[in-house]
C-alpha positions, 0 to 999 in steps of 0.5 A: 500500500503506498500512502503520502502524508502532507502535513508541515510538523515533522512531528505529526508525520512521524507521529502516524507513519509510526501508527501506520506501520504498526498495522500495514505490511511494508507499506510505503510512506512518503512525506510532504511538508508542503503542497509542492512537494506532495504534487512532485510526488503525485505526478510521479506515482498513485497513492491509495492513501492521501493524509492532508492537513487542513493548514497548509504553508504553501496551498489554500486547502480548497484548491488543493483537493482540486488539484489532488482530485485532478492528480490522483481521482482514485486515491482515498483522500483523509483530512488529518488536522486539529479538531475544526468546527463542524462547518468547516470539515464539511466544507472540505468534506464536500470537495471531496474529503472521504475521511476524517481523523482529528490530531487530538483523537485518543489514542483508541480512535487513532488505532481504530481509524488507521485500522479502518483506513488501512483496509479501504474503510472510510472514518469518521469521529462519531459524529453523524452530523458529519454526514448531513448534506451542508445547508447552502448558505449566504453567509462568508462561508459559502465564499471564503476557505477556513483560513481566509475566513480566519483572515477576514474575521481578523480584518473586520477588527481592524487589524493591520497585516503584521498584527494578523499574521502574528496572531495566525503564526504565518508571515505578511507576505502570505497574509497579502497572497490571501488578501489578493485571493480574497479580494478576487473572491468576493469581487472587491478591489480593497480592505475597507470594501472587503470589510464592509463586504463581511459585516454585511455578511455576518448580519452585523450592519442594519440599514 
């Protein structure tokens, strides 16, 4: 079985290859800290396995799955990333996530899940809302990916940059490559439209 992990921790990597191998016969593991470096690999070879991370250094995690969709349509695709709110593993759930195992499940869940996934499975915590078609909603997140929502929820506080990109643990520069794709996004040339734009949206602005 070949599997490919793309995650940025080295540590959360180790931390499951040493999971899979406990319970997979020689199976064949390879590590991407980055997006870029997972494509390298998916041009190159078929997985029956994809582990993703929901925050990725390089990639939002949308036009990532396209592009995991388009390179590898036969691979069981799992999101494994910090438990998130229900909207959001829907979201990615919807683009074409199979399974989901969050990295603060116990210790009983992780064996059971790689247990599951290792034999062609599909998992998922125990949580059926998971399963609930997503409502279609007017609301930001119909627009924008969990990060950019992160981004403009941060920017209606009126944040500059360098006080979002401390607060989110990543640099300016990729705090203005979202910015750009947000603004693209929702059809606004600046930040006070961008902003104006989410407060409309969360209902926080009357007439």
């Amino acid at each position: 079985m070949k599997i490919l992990i793309i995650d940025p921790s080295f540590f959360m990597r180790a931390g499951l290859i040493q999971l899979i191998t406990n319970y997979a016969t020689q199976p064949s593991i390879f590590e991407a800290e980055s997006f870029s470096v997972a494509e390298t690999y998916l041009q190159a070879d078929k997985f029956n396995l994809i582990f993703i991370e929901m925050n990725l250094p390089d990639e939002e995690i949308r036009p990532a799955l396209q592009q995991l969709k388009r390179l590898a349509p036969q691979s069981h695709l799992v999101l494994f990333t910090k438990a998130r709110s229900l909207s959001d593993v829907r979201q990615v759930m919807s683009a074409g996530i199979r399974s989901y195992l969050p990295k603060d499940c116990s210790a009983e869940q992780a064996k059971l899940a790689v247990k599951s996934l290792l034999n062609g499975d599909r998992y998922l915590p125990n949580d059926p809302t998971l399963n609930e078609p997503r409502q279609k909603s007017s609301g930001a997140e119909s627009f924008l990916s969990p990060r950019q929502l992160e981004i403009m929820q941060l920017l209606a506080q009126g944040l500059s940059n360098k006080e979002i990109a401390n607060i989110l643990g990543i640099t300016e520069g990729t705090i203005r490559v979202h910015l750009s794709a947000i603004f693209k996004a929702i059809k606004v040339s600046n930040r006070t439209e961008a902003t104006l734009w989410y407060l409309l949206r969360q209902k926080k602005l009357v007439d």
